[in-house]
LOSE-552825 format. One line per field, with one value per residue (C-alpha): residue number from 1; residue in one letter; x, z, y. Coordinates in Angstrom, 3 decimals, m for minus. Each point is the difference from the previous one (the first is absolute). Example, Ala and Ser with C-alpha at 12.3 -4.5 7.8 and 13.67 -1.06 7.14 Angstrom:
num = [1  2]
residu = [A  S]
x = [12.300  1.370]
z = [7.800  m0.660]
y = [m4.500  3.440]
***
This chain:
num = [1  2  3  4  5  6  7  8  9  10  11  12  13  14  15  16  17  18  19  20  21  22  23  24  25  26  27  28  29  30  31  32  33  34  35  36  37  38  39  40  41  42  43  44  45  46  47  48  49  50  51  52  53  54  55  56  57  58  59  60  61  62  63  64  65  66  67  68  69  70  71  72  73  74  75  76  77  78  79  80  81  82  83  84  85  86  87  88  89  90  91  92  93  94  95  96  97  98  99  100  101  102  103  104  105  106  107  108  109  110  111  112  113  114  115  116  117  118  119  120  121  122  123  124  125  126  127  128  129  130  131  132  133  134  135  136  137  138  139  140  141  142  143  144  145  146  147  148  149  150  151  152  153  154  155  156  157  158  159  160  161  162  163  164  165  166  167  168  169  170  171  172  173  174  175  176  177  178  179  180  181  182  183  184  185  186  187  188  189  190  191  192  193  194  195  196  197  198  199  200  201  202  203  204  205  206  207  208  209  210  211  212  213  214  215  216  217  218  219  220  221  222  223  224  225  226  227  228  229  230  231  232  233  234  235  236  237  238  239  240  241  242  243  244  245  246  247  248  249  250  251  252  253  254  255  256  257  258  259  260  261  262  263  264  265  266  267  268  269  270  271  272  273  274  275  276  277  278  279  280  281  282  283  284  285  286  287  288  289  290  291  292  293  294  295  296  297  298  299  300  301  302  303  304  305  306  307  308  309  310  311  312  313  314  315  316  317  318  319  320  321  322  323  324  325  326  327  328  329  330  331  332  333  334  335  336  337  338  339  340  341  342  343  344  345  346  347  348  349  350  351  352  353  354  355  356  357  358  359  360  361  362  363  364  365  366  367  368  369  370  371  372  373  374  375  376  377  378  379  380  381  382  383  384  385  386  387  388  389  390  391  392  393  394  395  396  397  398  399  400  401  402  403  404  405  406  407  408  409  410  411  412  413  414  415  416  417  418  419  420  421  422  423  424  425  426  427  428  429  430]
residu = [X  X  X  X  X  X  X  X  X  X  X  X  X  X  X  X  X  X  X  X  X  X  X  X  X  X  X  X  X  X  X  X  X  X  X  X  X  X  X  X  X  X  X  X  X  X  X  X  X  X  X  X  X  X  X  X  X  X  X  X  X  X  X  X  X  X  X  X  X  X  X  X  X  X  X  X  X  X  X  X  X  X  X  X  X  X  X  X  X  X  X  X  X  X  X  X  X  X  X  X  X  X  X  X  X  X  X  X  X  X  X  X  X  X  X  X  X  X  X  X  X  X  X  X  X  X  X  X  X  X  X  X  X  X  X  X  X  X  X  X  X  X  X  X  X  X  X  X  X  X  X  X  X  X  X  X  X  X  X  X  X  X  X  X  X  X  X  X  X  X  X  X  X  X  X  X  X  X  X  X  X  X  X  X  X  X  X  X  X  X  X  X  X  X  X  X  X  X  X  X  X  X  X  X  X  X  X  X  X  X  X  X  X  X  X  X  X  X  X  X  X  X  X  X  X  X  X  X  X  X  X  X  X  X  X  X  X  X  X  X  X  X  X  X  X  X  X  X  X  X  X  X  X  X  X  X  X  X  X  X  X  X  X  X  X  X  X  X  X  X  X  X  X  X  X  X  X  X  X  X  X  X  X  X  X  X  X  X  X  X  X  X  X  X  X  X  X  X  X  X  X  X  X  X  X  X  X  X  X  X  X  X  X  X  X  X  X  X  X  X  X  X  X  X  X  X  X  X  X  X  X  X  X  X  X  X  X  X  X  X  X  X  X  X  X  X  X  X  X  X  X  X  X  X  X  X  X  X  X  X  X  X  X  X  X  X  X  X  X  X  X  X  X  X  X  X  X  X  X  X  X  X  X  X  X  X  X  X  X  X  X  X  X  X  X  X  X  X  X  X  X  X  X  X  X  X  X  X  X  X  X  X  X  X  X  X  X  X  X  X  X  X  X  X  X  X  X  X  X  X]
x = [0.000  2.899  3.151  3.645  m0.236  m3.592  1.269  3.128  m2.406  m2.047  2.963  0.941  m3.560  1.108  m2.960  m0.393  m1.011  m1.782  m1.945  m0.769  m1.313  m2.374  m1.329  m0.284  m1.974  m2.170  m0.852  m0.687  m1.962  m1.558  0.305  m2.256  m2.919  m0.167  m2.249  m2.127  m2.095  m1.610  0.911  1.177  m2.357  m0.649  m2.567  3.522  3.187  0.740  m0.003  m1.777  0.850  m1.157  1.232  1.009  1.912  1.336  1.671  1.352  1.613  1.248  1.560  1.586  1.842  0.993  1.585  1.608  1.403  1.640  2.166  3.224  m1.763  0.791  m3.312  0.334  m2.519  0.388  m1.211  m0.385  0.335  1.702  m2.983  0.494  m3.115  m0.608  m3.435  m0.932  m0.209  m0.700  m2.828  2.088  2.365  m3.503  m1.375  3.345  0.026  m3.470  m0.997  m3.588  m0.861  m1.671  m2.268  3.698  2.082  m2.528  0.263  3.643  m0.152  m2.835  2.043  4.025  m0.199  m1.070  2.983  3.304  1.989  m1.979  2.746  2.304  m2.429  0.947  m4.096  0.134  m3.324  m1.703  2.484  2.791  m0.264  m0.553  3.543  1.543  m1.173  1.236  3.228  1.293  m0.623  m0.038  m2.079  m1.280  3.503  0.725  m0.468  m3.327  1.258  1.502  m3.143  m1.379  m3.206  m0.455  0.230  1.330  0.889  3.616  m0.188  m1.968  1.134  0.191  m0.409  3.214  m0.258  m3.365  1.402  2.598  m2.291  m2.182  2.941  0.476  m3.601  m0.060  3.155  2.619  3.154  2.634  m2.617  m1.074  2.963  0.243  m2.061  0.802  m1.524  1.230  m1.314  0.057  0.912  1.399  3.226  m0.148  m1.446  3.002  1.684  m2.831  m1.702  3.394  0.013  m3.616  0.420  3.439  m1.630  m3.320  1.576  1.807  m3.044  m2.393  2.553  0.094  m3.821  m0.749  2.726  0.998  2.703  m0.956  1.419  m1.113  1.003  m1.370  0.329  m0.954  m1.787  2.469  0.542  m0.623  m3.635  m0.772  m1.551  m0.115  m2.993  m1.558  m2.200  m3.473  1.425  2.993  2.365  2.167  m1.507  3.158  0.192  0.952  3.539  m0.849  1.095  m1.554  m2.284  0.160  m2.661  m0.218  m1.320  m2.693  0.490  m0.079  4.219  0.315  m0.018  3.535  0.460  m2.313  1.477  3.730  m1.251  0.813  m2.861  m1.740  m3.316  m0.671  m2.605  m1.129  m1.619  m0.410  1.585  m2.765  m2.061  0.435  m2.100  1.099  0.545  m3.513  m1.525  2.296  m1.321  m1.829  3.071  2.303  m2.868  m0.504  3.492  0.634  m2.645  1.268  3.572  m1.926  m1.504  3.003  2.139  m2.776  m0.411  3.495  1.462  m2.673  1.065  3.176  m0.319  m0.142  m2.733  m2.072  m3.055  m1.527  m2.343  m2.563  m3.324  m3.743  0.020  m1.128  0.842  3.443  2.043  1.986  0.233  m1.703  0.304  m1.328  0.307  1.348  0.537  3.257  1.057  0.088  m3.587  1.714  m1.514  1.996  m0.969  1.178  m0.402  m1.034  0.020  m3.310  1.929  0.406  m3.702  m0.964  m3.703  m0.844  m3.451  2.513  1.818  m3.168  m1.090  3.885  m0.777  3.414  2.981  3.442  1.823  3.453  0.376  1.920  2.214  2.576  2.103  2.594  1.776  m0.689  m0.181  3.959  0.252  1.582  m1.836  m1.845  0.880  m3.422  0.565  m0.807  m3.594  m0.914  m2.972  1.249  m3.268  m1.054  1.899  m1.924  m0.236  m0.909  m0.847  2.739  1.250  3.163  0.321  m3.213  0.557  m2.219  2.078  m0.177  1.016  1.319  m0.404  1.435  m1.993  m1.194  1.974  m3.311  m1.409  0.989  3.619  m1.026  m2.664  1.758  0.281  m2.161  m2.569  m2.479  m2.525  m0.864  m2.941  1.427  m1.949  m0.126  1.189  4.002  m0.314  0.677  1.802  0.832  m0.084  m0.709  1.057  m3.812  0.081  2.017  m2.988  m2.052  m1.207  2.962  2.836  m0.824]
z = [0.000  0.702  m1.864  1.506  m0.176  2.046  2.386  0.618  0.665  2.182  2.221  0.395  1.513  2.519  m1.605  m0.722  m3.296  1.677  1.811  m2.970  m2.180  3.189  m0.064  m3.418  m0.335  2.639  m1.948  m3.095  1.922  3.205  3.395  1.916  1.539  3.524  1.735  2.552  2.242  1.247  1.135  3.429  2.177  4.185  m0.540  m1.563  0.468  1.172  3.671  1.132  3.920  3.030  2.266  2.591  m2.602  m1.574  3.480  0.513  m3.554  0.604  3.450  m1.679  m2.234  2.295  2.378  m3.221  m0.981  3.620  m0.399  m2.459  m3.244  m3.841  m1.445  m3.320  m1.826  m4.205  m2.291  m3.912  m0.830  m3.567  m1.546  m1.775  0.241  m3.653  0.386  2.265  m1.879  m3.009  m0.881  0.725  m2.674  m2.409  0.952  m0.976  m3.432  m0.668  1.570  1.309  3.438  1.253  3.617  0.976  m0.938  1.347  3.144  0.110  m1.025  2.690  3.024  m0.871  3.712  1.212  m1.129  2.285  m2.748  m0.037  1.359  m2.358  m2.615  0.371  m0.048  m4.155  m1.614  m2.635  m2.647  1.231  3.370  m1.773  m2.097  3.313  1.353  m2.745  m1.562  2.887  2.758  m2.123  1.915  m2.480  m0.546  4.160  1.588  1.304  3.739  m0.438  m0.772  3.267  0.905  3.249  1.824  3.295  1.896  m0.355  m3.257  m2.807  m0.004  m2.459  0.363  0.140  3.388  1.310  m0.619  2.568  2.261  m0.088  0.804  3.015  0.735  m0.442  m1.611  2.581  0.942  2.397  3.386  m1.919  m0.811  m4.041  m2.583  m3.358  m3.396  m3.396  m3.195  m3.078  m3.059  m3.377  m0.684  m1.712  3.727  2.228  0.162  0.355  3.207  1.837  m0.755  1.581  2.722  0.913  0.445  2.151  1.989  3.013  0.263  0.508  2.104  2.340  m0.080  0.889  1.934  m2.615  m1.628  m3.878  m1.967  m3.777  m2.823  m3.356  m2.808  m3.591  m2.605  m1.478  m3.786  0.390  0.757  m2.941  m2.807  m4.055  m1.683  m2.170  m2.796  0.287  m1.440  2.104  m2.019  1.313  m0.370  m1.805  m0.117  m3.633  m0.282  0.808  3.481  3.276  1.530  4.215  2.854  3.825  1.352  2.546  3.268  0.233  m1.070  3.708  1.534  m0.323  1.708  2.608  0.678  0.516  2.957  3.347  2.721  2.272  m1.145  m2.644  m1.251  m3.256  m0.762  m3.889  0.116  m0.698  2.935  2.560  2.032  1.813  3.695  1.354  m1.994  0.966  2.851  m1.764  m2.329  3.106  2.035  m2.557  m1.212  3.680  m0.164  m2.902  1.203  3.189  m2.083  m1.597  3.166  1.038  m3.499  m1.854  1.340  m0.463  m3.591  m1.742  m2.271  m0.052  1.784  m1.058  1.362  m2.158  0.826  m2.369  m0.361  m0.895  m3.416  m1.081  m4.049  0.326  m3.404  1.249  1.553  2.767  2.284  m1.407  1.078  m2.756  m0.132  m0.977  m2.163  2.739  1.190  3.346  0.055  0.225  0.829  m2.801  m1.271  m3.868  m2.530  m1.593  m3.656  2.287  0.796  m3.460  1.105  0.799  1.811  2.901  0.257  0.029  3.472  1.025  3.427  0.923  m1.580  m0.155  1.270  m0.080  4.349  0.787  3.160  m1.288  1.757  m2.166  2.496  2.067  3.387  0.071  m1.646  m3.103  m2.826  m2.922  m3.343  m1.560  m3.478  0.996  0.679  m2.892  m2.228  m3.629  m1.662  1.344  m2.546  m1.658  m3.898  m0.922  m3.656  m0.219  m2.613  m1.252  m2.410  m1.336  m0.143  1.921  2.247  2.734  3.169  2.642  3.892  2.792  2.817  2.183  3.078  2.230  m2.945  m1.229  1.326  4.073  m1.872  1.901  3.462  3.043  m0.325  2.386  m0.805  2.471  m0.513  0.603  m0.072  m3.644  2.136  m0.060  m3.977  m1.363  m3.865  m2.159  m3.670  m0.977  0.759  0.963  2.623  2.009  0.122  1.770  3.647  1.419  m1.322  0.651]
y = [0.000  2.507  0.386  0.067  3.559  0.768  m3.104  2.252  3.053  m2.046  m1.356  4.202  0.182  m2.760  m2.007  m3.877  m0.883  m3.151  1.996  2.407  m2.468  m1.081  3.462  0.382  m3.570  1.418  2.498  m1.907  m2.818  1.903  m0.618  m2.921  1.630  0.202  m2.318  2.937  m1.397  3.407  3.158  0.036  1.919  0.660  m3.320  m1.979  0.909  3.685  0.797  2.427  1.228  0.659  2.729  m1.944  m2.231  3.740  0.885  m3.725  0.161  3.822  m0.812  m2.985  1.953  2.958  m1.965  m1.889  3.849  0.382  m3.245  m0.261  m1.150  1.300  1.581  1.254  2.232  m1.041  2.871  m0.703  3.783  m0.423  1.331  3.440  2.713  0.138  m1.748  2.702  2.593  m1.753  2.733  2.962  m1.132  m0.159  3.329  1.776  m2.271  0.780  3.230  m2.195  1.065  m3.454  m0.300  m1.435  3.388  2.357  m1.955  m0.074  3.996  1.433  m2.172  1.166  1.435  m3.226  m2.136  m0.688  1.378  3.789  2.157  m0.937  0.674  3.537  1.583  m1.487  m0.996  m1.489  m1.527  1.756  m2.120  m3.042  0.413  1.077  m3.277  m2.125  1.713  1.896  m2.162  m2.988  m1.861  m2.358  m0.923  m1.017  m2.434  m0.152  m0.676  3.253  2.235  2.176  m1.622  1.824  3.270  0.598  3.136  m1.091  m0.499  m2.203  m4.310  m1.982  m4.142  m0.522  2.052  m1.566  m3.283  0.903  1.691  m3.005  m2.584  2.008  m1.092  m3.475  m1.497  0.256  m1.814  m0.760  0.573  3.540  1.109  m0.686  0.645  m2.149  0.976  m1.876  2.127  m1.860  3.265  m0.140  0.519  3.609  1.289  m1.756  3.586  2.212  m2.636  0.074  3.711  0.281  m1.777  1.216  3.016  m0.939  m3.027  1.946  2.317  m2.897  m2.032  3.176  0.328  m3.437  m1.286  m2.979  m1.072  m0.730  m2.398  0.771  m1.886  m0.926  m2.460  m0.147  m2.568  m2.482  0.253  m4.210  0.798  2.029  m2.593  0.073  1.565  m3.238  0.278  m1.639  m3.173  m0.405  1.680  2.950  3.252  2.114  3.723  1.935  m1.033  m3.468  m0.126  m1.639  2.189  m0.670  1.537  m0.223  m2.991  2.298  m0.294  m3.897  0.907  1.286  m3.553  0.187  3.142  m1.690  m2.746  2.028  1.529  m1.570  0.870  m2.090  1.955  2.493  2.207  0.096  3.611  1.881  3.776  1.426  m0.853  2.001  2.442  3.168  m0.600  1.344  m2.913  m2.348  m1.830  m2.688  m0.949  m0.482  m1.856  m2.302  m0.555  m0.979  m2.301  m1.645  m0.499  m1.564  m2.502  m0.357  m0.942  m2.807  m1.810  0.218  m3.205  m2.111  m1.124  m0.302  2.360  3.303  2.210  3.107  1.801  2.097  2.927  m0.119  3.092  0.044  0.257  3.142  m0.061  0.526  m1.738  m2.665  m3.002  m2.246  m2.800  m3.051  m3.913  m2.357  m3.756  m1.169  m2.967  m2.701  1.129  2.555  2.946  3.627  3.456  2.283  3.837  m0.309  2.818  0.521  m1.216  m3.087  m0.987  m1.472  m0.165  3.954  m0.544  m1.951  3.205  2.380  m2.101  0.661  2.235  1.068  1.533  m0.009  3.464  m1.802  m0.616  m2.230  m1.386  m2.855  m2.439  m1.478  m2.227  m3.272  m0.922  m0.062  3.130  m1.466  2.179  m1.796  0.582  1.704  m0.704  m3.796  1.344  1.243  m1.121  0.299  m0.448  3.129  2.140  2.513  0.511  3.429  1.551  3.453  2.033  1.105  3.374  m1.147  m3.397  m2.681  m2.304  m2.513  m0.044  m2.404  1.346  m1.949  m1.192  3.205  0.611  m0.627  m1.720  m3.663  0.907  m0.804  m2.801  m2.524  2.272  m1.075  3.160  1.549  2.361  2.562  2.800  3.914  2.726  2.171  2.733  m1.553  0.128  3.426  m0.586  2.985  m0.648  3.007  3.728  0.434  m2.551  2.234  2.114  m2.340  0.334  m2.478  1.142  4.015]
***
């Protein structure tokens, strides 16, 4: 299928041509469909708590904080803002002033950002926003979400506010936060947080230990045709994308902790709205500390929310080839038969608490848990042209298939996502 030359190109990729040729067969043949039983709901298979079970589970994991334990929260925060303001970048292409703009326009004063906005309107904000303070261009962990009296913070900052909260180590003393980025942002993170780190150490009597990571080139995969082929670019070259974030298993399963938190950058909430997120996070580690042993394999609990018509994914219960069944988050593109995922209840707001280690403290190796056949194939384009693509196994998704997973209800009121530059308009993160 490839020639000496493309086998070269893929070996500079640090990728297997085995496992290529897998991918690209999947694409041609399809993956096996997933055998669902139902969605999991508070009749089958999430919990759903008590309060006198809440303040057992939270008093399990403070006194856990207090002792000499390494807690680590894991951030994927590679994700650049350009979706964000996706419709800014529209209005100034075609002048069109939709519901979305005149929002955006009538609440500048309203955004984290607004001083240094310098009083502009209109278009001339907009083009401040985007080619001044290029912030469709940043990463989005680096946008201001929130404003302070000391100053506006963006989620790179409430993430280390809220590790303060909940994610501490060394009996209080520590706080440890692993941010996956891409490569191109290495220089302006450490320059970020060379500058904010002493000031929060000092505020909140912590030591931090930051560091960060980025995708592998081995997880990106080959664009296929919709007969298996290779999809090639103009000059006849191999055409390569991400693998999503299934690809940060591997930057998972480098980091050493005897629990870690699993949270998306852009969920955060300022701190006077916080009180729910670090309750329940608390809560979850609790659970956590009573159920991770009780398999060997690794454990997760996942927070999961009413579903209120978010796009995503849920938790569902699926039977596995030798008839055991598993708890498992699904994509909607994973739930062949769409009427089971309309009686779906809950969703997925990406919450998890992870132990990767056994009894003996010897840590598992997560790519060993991984459920292949839960790839996903998705229809893309390139300059035009239609293409396939192979995605690994999500990083919640088939990726922890094989993980011993409990699903705990939170309230809607920890879930706060901003996907676009309007969300930071709304009641929660103002």
């Amino acid at each position: 299928m490839f020639t000496p030359s493309e086998i070269k190109d893929l070996e500079k990729h640090q990728l297997h041509v085995d496992v290529v040729e897998t991918q690209l067969s999947a694409i041609k043949n399809g993956l096996p469909e997933l055998d669902i039983v139902q969605p999991a709901t508070l009749e089958k298979g999430i919990r759903k708590l008590d309060k006198a079970q809440e303040e057992k589970y939270i008093a399990l994991w403070e006194e856990y904080e207090k002792e000499n334990h390494h807690v680590v929260k894991f951030v994927p925060a590679s994700g650049a803002a350009t979706r964000m303001f996706k419709e800014l970048y529209e209005f100034l292409q075609t002048g069109t002033e939709t519901p979305h703009i005149q929002q955006v326009l009538s609440h500048l004063n309203q955004f984290a950002f607004a001083d240094l906005l310098q009083g502009k309107q209109g278009k001339e904000a907009i083009e401040y926003i985007l080619n001044d303070l290029q912030y469709g261009n940043l990463p989005k962990g680096l946008i201001p979400f929130h404003s302070y009296p000391d100053g506006a913070r963006t989620p790179i900052l409430e993430h280390l506010v809220e590790g303060v909260q909940y994610a501490t180590s060394n009996h209080g003393k520590e706080v440890n936060i692993h941010f996956t980025i891409k490569q191109s942002d290495i220089e302006l993170f450490d320059a970020y947080l060379a500058k904010y780190i002493p000031l929060f150490e000092k505020k909140y009597n912590v030591k931090y230990n930051v560091t960060h990571s980025i995708q592998s080139p081995s997880t990106d995969t080959v664009a296929g045709n919709p007969d298996g082929t290779p999809f090639k670019d103009e000059n006849g070259n191999l055409v390569y994308r991400p693998g999503g974030h299934g690809a940060l298993l591997l930057n998972l399963n480098e980091i050493d902790a005897d629990v870690i938190f699993v949270k998306n950058i852009d969920n955060v909430l300022p701190d006077k709205l916080r009180e729910d997120t670090i309750r329940y996070k608390k809560i979850l580690a609790g659970i956590l500390l009573e159920e991770r042993y009780r398999s060997d394999k690794p454990t997760r609990v996942c927070g999961v929310v009413k579903n209120t018509g978010e796009p995503g994914g849920g938790p569902f219960i699926v039977r596995e080839a030798d008839g055991t069944i598993s708890y498992q988050i699904l994509e909607q593109v994973q739930v062949k038969d769409q009427n089971l995922f309309q009686k779906s209840t809950h969703f997925n707001p990406v919450d998890l608490v992870c132990s990767t280690k056994n009894a003996q403290g010897k840590k598992y190796d997560l790519t060993q848990f991984v459920d292949p056949n839960t790839a996903l194939i998705t229809r893309k384009s390139y300059k035009g042209k239609d293409l396939m693509a192979y995605e690994l196994p999500g990083l919640w998704n088939g990726s922890m298939a094989k993980w011993n997973t409990i699903f705990v209800e939170v309230p809607i009121t920890t879930f706060s996502p901003v996907k676009t530059i309007n969300d930071l308009l709304n009641e929660q993160h103002q």
